[in-house]
SELUM-792466 format. One record per residue (C-alpha): residue number from 1; residue in one letter; x, y, z. Coordinates in Angstrom, 1 decimal, decimal comma. Layout:
N
+-----+------+--------+--------+--------+
| seq | type |     xx |     yy |     zz |
+-----+------+--------+--------+--------+
| NUM |    A |      X |      Y |      Z |
...
+-----+------+--------+--------+--------+
This chain:
252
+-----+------+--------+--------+--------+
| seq | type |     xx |     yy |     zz |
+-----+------+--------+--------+--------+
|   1 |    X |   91,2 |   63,9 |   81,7 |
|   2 |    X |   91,6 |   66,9 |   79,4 |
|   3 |    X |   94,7 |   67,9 |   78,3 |
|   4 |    X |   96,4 |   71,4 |   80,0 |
|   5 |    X |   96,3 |   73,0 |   76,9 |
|   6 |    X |   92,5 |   71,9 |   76,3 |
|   7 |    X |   91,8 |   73,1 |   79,9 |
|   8 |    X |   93,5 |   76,7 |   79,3 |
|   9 |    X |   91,6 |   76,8 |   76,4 |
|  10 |    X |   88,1 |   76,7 |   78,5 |
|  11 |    X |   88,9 |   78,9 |   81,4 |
|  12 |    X |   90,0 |   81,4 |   78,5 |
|  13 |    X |   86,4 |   81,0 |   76,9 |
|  14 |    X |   84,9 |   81,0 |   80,4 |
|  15 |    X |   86,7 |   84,5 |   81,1 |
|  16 |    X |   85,4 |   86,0 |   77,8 |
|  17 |    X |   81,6 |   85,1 |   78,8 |
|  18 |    X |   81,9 |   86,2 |   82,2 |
|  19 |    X |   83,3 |   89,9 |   81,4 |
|  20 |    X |   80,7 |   89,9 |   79,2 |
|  21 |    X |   77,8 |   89,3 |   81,4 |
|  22 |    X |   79,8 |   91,9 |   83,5 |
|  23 |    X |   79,7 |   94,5 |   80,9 |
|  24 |    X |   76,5 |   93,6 |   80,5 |
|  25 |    X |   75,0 |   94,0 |   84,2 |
|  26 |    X |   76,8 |   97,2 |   84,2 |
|  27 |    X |   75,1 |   98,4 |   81,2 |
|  28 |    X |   71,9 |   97,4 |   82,6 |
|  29 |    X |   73,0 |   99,4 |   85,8 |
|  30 |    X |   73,0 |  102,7 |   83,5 |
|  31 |    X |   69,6 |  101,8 |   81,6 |
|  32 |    X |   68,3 |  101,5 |   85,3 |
|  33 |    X |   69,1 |  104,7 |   86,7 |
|  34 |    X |   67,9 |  106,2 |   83,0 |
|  35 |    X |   64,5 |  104,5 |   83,4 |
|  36 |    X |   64,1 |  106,1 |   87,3 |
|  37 |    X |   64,3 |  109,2 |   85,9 |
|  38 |    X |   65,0 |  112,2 |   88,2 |
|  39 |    X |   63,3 |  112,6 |   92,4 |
|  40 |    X |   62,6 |  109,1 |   92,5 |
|  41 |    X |   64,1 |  108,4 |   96,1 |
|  42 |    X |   67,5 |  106,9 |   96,6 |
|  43 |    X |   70,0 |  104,9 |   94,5 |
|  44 |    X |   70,9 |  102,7 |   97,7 |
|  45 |    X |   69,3 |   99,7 |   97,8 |
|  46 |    X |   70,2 |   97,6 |  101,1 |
|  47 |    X |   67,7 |   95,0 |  101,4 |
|  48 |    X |   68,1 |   94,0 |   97,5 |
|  49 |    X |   72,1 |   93,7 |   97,8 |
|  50 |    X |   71,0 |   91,9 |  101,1 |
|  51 |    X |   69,1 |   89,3 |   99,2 |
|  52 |    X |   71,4 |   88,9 |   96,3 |
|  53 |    X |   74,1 |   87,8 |   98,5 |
|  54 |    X |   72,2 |   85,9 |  100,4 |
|  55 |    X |   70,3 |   84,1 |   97,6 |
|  56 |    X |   74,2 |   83,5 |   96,2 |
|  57 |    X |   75,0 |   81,8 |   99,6 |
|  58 |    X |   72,4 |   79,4 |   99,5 |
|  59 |    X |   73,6 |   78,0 |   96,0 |
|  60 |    X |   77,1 |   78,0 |   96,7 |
|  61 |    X |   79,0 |   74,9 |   96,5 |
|  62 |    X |   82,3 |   74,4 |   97,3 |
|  63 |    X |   85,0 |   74,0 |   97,0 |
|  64 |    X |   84,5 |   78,2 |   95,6 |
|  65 |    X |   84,8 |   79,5 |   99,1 |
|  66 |    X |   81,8 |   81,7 |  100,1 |
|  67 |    X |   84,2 |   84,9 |  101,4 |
|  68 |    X |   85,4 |   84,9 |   97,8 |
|  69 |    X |   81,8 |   85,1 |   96,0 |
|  70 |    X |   80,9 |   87,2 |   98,6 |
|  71 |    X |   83,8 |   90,0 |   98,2 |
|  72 |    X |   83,5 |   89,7 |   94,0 |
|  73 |    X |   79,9 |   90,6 |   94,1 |
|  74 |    X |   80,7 |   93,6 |   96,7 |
|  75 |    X |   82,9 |   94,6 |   93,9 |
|  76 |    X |   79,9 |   93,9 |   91,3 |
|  77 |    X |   77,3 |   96,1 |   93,2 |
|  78 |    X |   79,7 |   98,7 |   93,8 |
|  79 |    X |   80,3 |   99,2 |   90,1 |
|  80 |    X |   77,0 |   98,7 |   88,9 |
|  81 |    X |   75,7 |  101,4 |   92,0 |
|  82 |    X |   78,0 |  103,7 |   90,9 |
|  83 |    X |   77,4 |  104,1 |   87,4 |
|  84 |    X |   73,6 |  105,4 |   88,7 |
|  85 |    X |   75,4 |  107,6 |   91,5 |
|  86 |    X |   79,4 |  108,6 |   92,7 |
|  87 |    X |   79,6 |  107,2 |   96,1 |
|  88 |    X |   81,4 |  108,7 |   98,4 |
|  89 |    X |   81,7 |  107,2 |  101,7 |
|  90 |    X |   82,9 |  109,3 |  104,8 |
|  91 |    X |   84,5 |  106,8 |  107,5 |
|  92 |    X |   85,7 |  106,6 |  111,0 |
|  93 |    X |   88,5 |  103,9 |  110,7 |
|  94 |    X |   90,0 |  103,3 |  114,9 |
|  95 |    X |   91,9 |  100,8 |  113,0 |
|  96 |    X |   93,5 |   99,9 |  109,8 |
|  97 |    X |   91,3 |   96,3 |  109,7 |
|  98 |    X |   88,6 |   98,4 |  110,4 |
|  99 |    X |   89,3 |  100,8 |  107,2 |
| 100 |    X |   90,0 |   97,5 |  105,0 |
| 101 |    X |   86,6 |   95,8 |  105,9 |
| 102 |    X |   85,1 |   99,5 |  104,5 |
| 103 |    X |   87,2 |  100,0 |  101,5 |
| 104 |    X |   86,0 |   96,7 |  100,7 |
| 105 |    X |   82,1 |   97,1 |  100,9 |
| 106 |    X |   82,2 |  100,0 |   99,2 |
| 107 |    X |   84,3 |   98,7 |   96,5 |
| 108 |    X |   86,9 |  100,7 |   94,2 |
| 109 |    X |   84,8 |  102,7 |   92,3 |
| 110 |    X |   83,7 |  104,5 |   95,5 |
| 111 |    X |   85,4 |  107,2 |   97,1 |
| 112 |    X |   86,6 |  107,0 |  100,8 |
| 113 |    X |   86,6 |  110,2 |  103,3 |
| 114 |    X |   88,3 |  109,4 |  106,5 |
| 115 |    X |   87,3 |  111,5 |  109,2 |
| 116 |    X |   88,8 |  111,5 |  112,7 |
| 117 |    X |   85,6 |  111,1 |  114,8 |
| 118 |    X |   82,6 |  109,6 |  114,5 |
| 119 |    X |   80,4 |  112,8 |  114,5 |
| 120 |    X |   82,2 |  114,4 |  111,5 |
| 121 |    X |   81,0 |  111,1 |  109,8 |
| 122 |    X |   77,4 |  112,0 |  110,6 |
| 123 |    X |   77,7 |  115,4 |  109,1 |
| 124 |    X |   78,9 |  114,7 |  106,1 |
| 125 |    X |   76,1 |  112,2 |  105,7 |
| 126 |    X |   73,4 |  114,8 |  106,4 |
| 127 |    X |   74,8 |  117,6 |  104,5 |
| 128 |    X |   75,3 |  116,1 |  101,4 |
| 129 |    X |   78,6 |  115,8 |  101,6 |
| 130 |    X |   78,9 |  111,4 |  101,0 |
| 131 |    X |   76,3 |  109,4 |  100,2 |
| 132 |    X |   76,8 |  106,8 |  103,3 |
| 133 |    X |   78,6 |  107,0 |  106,5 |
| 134 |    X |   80,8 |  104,2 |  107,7 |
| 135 |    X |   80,7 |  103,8 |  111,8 |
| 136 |    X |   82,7 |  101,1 |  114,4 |
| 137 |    X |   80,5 |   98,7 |  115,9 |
| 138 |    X |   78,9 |   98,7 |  119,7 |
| 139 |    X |   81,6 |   96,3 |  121,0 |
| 140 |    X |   84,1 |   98,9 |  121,6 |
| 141 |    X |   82,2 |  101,5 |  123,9 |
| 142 |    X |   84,9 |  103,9 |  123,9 |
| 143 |    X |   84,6 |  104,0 |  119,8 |
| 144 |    X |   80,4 |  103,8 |  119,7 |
| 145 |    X |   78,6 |  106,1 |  121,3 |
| 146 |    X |   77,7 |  107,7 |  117,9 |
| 147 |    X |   74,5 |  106,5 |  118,2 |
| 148 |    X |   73,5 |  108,4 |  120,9 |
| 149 |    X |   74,4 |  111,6 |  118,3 |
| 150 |    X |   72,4 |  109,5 |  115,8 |
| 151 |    X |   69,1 |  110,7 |  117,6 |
| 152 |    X |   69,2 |  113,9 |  116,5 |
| 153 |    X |   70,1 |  113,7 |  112,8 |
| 154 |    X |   67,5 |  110,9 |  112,5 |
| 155 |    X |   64,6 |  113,2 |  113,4 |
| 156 |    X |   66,1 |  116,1 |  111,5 |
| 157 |    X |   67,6 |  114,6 |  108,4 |
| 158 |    X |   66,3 |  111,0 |  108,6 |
| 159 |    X |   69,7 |  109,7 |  109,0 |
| 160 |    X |   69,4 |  105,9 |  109,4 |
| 161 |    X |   71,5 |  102,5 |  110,0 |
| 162 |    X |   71,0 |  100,5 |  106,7 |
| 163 |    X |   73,8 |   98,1 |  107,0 |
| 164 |    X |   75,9 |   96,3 |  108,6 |
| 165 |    X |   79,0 |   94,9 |  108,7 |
| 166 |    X |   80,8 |   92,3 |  107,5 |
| 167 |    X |   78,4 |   90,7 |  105,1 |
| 168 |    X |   79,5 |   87,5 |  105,9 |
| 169 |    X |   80,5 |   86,3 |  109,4 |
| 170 |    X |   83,1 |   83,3 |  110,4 |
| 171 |    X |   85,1 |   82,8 |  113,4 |
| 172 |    X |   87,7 |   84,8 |  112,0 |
| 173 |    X |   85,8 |   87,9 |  112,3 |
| 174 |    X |   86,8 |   90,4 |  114,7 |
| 175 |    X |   85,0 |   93,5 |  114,1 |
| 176 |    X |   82,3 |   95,0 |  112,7 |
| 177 |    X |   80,8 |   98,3 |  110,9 |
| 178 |    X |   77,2 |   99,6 |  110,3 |
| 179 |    X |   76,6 |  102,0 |  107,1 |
| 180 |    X |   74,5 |  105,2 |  107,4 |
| 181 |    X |   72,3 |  107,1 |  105,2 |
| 182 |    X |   69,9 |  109,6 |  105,1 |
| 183 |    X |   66,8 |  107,3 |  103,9 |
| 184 |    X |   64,3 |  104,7 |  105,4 |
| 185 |    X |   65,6 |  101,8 |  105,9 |
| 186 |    X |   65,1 |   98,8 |  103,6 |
| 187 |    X |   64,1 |   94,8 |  104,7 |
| 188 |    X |   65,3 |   91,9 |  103,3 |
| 189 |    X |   63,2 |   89,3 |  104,8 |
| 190 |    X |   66,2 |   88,7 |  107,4 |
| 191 |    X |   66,5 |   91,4 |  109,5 |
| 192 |    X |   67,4 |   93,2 |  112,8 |
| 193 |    X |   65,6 |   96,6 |  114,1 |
| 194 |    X |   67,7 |   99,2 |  116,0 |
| 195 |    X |   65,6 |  101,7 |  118,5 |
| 196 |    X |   66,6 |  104,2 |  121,2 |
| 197 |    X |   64,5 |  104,3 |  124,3 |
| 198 |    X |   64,2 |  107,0 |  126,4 |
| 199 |    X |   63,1 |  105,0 |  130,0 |
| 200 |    X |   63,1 |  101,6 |  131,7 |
| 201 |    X |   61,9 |   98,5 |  129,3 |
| 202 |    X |   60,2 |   95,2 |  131,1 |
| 203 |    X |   61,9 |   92,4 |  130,4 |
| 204 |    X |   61,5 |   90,8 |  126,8 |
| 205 |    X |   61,8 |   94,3 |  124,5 |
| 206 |    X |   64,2 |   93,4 |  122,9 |
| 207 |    X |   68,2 |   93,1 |  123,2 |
| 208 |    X |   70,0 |   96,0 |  125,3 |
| 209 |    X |   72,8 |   96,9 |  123,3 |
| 210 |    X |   74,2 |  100,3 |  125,1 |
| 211 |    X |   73,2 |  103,1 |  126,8 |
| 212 |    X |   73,6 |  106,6 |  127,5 |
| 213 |    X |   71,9 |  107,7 |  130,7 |
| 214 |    X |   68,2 |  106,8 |  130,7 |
| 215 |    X |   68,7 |  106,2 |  127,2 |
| 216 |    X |   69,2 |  102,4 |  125,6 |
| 217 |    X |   70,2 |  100,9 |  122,7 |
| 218 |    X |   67,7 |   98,1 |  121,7 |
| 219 |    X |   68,4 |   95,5 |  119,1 |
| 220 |    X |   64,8 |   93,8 |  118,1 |
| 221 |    X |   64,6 |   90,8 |  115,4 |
| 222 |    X |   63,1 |   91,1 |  112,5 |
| 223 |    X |   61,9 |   94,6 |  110,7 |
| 224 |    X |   60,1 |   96,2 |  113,0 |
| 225 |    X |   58,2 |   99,8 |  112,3 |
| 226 |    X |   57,4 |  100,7 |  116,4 |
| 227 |    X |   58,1 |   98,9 |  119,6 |
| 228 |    X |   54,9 |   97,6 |  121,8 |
| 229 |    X |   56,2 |  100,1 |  124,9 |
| 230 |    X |   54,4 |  102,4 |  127,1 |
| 231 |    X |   53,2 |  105,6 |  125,3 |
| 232 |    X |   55,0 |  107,5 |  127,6 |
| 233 |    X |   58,5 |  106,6 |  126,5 |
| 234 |    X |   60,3 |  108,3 |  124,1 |
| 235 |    X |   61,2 |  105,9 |  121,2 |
| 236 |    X |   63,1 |  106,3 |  117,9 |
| 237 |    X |   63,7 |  104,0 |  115,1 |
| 238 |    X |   67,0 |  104,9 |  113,9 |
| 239 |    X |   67,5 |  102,2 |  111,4 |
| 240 |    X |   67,9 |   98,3 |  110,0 |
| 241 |    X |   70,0 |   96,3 |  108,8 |
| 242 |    X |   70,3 |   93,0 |  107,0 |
| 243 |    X |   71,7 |   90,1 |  109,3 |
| 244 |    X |   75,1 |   89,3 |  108,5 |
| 245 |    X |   75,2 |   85,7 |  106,2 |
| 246 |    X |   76,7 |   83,0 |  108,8 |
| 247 |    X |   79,4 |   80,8 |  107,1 |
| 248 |    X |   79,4 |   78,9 |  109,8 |
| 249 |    X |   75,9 |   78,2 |  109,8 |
| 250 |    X |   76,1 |   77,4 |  106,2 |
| 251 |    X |   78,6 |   74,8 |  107,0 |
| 252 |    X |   76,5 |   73,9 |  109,6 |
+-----+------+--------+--------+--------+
C-alpha cells in the first residue's frame, strides 16, 4: 500500500484536474449560449439533464453513493445553465424539507422566490418574472390543486410541467416537487405524460391522479403528444417530466 503522504499527494493532483474539467465545462456552457445566438427557444433543457443523470447512474459504482453524484451534478448543471441565463425560481415551500429538496435542484447560483401560494408561483412563471416555478406534489391534496389553475396558463402562456422531483428516489424519500415553465416539454426516452380531462375515461387511460369536478388528473407512461379519447372530451397536455432515477432499482 502507498504511503499517506503519497496518497495526499494523488487526491491533491486529482482535485487540480477535476476543477479543471469544471472550469472547463463551464466555459463550454458560455461558448454554447454564444453559438445559439439570440430567439432561439429556451435555455432549459429537461430531457438532456434527464439523460445525463441517468446515463451517470448506470455507470456508477460504489462504494461513491449515487445521492452524492446525483446532487454534485445538480450543482454542475445549475452553474453551467446559469452562465447562458440567471435563473430565478419562484417556489411554494408547505415545508422546510420541501424548500431544501428545491434550493437543491436549482443549485446556488440560482435565485429562489418564495411565494405563499401556489398560484402566485404560476404568475410569476408566466409573466416573466422567474424562469421556472417550483410546485408540491399530488400527495397532499390540500397543497396540489395548482394544477387545476395550470389549465388556463397552459393554453394562454404555454405554461408546462417539465420536471419532477427528486431526481433520484429511495425509501427515504418523502416528498416530491414538479418544476414549471413556460415551454414544451422535453423527452428523455423515460418518461411520464400529465393530461387534464374534462369527462369520464374507460378504464385503461391512463393513471387518475386527482380531480376537480368533472375534471381529472391523468398520469400516462411514456411521452405522449394526445390521448386516444372520445373527440368530445376536452383534453389538455399540460406537461412531462422525466421519471425519477430508482436507487432502489439500481440496487436491485
Amino acid at each position: 500500500m502507498a504511503s499517506l503522504h503519497i496518497l495526499r499527494n494523488e487526491i491533491d493532483e486529482i482535485d487540480k484536474k477535476l476543477h479543471d474539467l469544471l472550469m472547463r465545462r463551464i466555459a463550454i456552457g458560455r461558448e454554447v449560449a454564444q453559438a445559439k445566438g439570440k430567439n432561439t427557444g429556451s435555455n432549459l433543457r429537461p430531457g438532456r439533464e434527464a439523460q445525463i443523470l441517468q446515463g451517470l447512474a448506470a455507470r456508477n459504482e460504489a462504494p461513491l453513493s449515487l445521492q452524492s453524484v446525483v446532487r454534485i451534478w445538480r450543482e454542475i448543471l445549475s452553474a453551467n445553465l446559469n452562465q447562458q441565463v440567471q435563473i430565478r425560481a419562484a417556489v411554494f415551500a408547505p415545508d422546510t424539507d420541501f424548500y431544501a429538496m428545491a434550493n437543491e435542484y436549482v443549485g446556488t447560483a440560482s435565485q429562489l422566490l418564495p411565494h405563499p401560494n401556489p398560484l402566485d408561483v404560476l404568475k410569476d412563471v408566466a409573466g416573466g418574472v422567474a424562469e421556472i416555478g417550483i410546485l408540491p406534489g399530488f400527495s397532499d391534496k390540500t397543497k396540489s390543486s395548482w394544477w387545476f389553475d395550470l389549465i388556463d396558463f397552459n393554453k394562454t402562456q404555454k405554461l408546462n410541467i417539465i420536471s419532477k422531483m427528486p431526481v433520484i428516489t429511495s425509501g427515504n424519500n418523502n416528498s416530491e416537487g414538479f418544476v414549471i415553465a413556460a415551454q414544451d416539454p422535453e423527452q428523455s426516452g423515460n418518461d411520464t405524460t400529465v393530461f387534464v380531462v374534462n369527462g369520464d375515461l374507460r378504464p385503461g387511460v391512463g393513471r387518475i391522479i386527482d380531480g376537480a369536478g368533472s375534471w381529472k388528473l391523468i398520469f400516462v407512461d411514456g411521452y405522449q403528444g394526445r390521448l386516444d379519447i372520445p373527440v368530445d372530451l376536452e383534453c389538455v397536455r399540460i406537461g412531462v417530466f422525466s421519471n425519477p432515477i430508482s436507487e432502489i432499482d439500481l440496487n436491485g
